[in-house]
Structure formats: structure tokens, C-alpha cells
C-alpha positions in Angstrom: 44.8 0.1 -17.4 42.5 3.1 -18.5 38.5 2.6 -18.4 38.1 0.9 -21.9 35.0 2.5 -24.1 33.2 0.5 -26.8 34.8 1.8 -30.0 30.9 1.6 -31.8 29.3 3.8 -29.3 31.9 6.1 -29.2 32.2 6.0 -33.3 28.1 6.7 -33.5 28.4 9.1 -31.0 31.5 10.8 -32.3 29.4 10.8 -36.3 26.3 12.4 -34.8 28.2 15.3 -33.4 30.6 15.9 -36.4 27.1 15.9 -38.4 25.5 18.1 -36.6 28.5 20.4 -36.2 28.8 20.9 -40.3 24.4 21.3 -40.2 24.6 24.1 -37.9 27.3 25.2 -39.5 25.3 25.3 -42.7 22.5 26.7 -41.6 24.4 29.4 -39.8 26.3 30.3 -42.9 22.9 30.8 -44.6 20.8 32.8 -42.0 24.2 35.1 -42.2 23.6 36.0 -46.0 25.3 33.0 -47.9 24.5 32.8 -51.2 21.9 29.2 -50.4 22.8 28.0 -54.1 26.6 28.0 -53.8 26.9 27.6 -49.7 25.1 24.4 -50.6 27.1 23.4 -53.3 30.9 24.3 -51.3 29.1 22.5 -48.9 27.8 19.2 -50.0 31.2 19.1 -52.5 33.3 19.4 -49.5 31.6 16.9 -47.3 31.1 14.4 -50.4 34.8 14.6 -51.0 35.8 14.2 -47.1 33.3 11.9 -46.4 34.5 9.6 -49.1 38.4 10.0 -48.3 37.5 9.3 -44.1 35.1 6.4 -45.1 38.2 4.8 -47.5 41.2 5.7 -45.5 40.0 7.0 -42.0 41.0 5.5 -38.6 43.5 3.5 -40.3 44.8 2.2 -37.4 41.2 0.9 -35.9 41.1 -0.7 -39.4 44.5 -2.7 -39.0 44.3 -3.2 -35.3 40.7 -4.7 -34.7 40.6 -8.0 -37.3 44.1 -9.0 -34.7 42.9 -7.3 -31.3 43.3 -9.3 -28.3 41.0 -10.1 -25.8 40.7 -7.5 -22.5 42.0 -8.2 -19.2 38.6 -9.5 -17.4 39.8 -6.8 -14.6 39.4 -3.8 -17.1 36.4 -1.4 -16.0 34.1 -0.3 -19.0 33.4 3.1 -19.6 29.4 4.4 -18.8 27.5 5.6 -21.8 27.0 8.6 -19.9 30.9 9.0 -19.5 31.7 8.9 -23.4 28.8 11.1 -24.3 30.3 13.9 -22.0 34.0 12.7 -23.6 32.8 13.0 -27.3 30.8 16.5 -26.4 33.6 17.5 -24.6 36.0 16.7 -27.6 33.9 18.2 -30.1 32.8 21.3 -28.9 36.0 23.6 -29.9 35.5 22.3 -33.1 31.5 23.6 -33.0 32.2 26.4 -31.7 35.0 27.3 -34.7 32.8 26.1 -37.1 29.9 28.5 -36.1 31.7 31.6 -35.5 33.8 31.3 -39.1 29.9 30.8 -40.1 28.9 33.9 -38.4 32.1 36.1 -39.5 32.2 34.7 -43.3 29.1 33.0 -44.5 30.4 31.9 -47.7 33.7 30.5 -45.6 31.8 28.8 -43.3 29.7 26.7 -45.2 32.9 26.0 -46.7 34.2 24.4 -43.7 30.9 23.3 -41.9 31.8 20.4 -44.8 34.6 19.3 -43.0 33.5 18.0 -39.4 30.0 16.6 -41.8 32.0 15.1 -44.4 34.1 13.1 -41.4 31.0 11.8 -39.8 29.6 10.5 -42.8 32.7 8.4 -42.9 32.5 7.5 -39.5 29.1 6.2 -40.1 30.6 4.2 -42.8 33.5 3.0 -40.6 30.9 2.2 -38.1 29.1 -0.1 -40.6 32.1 -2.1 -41.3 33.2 -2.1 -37.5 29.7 -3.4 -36.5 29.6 -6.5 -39.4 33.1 -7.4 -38.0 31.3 -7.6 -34.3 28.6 -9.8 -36.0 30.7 -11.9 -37.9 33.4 -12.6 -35.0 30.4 -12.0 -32.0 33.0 -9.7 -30.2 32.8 -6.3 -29.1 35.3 -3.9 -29.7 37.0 -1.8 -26.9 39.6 0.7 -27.1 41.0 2.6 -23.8 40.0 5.9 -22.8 41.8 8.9 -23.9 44.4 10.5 -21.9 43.9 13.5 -24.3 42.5 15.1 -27.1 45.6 13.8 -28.9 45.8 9.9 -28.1 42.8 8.8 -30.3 45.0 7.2 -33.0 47.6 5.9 -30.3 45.0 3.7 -28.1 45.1 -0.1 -28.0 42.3 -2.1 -29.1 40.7 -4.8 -27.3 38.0 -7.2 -27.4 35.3 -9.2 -25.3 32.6 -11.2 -26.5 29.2 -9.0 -26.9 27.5 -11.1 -24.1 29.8 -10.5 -21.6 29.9 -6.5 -22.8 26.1 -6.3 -23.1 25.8 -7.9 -19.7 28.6 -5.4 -17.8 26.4 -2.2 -19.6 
């Protein structure tokens, strides 16, 4: 069995980096010449729209499988929180790295899309409420296994331990 990482961590850490993505983005976009009214606009409409379609319908699959998950194997190793920061930095910086370029090469564009990776961490944050009253509630913590690649998110079991023995191992 794979490392397993704590789906909240990864989830907060995963929102802060999509938010900052679309930010610099943004700001990017505007230092470039975008119009600051409409860049705003195209920006805040985009995210507002994403952010409300990822927070209703996003990580489907974490939705269904975590109410059900069964408990880890008491032999499964725990990722580090220094091992999913690099992971979730890792993942996201392609997506930065587009982001700020289309911002640098089409302002108006770019703002555009810096919506995108900020509207999906608004929903994580909101997926990462309801994830976190579902800890509370059941006194479990939720753990998924590490991906094998940039694809697997969607694909990767779900698990749980209760938080004291989780807070203890970390």
C-alpha cells in the first residue's frame, strides 16, 4: 500500500495554491495593461461561477466515498506534511506557470483564466468545510493514498483512522 496523506491537509494545501495561482494571475494580467475594471469583472465572474460549480459538485467521488470509508490498515505509513506540500507544489506549478505567462502574453485573457484555478480553491475551501464537520462529527480522520500520478487523484481509495491515533503518528 501507497503512503496514505490526510485528505484535509492536502485539500487546504491544494486551495491555497489554486488561490494564489488565479491572484497572481490577476495581478499579472493588470501590471500587463488589463483594463482593472473588466479584468476584475471576467475575473471575479469566472471564479464566482467555478467556485460555486467545484464547491456543489467537485471531488464527487471524496463526497460519496468518505461518509462509507473503511478504516486503514494499522501497517499503512502516513505521509509527512513536508512530503504533500512538495506533492501539491509540485502538482500545481504547470498550472502557475500557464496561468502567468497567458497573463503576460494576453492581459485581458489571462485574467480570464487566472478565474479558473481561484474559482476551484474557493470550492475546495468549501469542500474542506464539509470534509472537516464530517471528521468532527464521526472523530475520524480522513486518508486517501498517495498519487501514483498527476492523473490518479479521482481514482484513490479512501480511508480512515480515528484523529487521535493520526494526530499522534504526525
Amino acid at each position: 500500500m501507497r503512503p496514505l496523506a490526510i485528505v484535509s491537509r492536502e485539500i487546504r494545501l491544494e486551495a491555497l495554491a489554486r488561490l494564489v495561482t488565479g491572484d497572481v494571475g490577476l495581478v499579472v494580467a493588470l501590471v500587463r495593461g488589463a483594463a482593472p475594471g473588466a479584468a476584475i469583472a471576467a475575473f471575479l465572474l469566472v471564479n464566482g461561477v467555478l467556485g460555486a460549480i467545484w464547491a456543489w459538485r467537485g471531488q464527487g467521488r471524496l463526497r460519496a466515498l468518505a461518509p462509507v470509508a473503511p478504516r486503514a490498515d494499522d501497517e499503512a505509513e502516513l505521509e509527512t506534511p513536508d512530503a504533500t506540500k512538495r506533492r501539491v507544489i509540485k502538482g500545481i506549478v504547470p498550472a502557475f506557470v500557464a496561468v502567468v505567462v497567458l497573463a503576460l502574453v494576453y492581459p485581458g485573457a489571462g485574467a480570464v483564466i487566472a478565474g479558473v484555478p481561484a474559482g476551484i480553491g474557493a470550492g475546495d475551501l468549501h469542500l474542506l468545510g464539509w470534509l472537516r464537520r464530517l471528521e468532527r462529527d464521526r472523530e475520524e480522520c480522513f486518508l486517501r493514498e498517495t498519487p501514483q500520478s498527476a492523473f490518479s487523484g479521482v481514482r484513490r481509495p479512501v480511508y480512515t483512522r480515528p484523529i487521535s491515533e493520526v494526530t499522534a503518528a504526525t
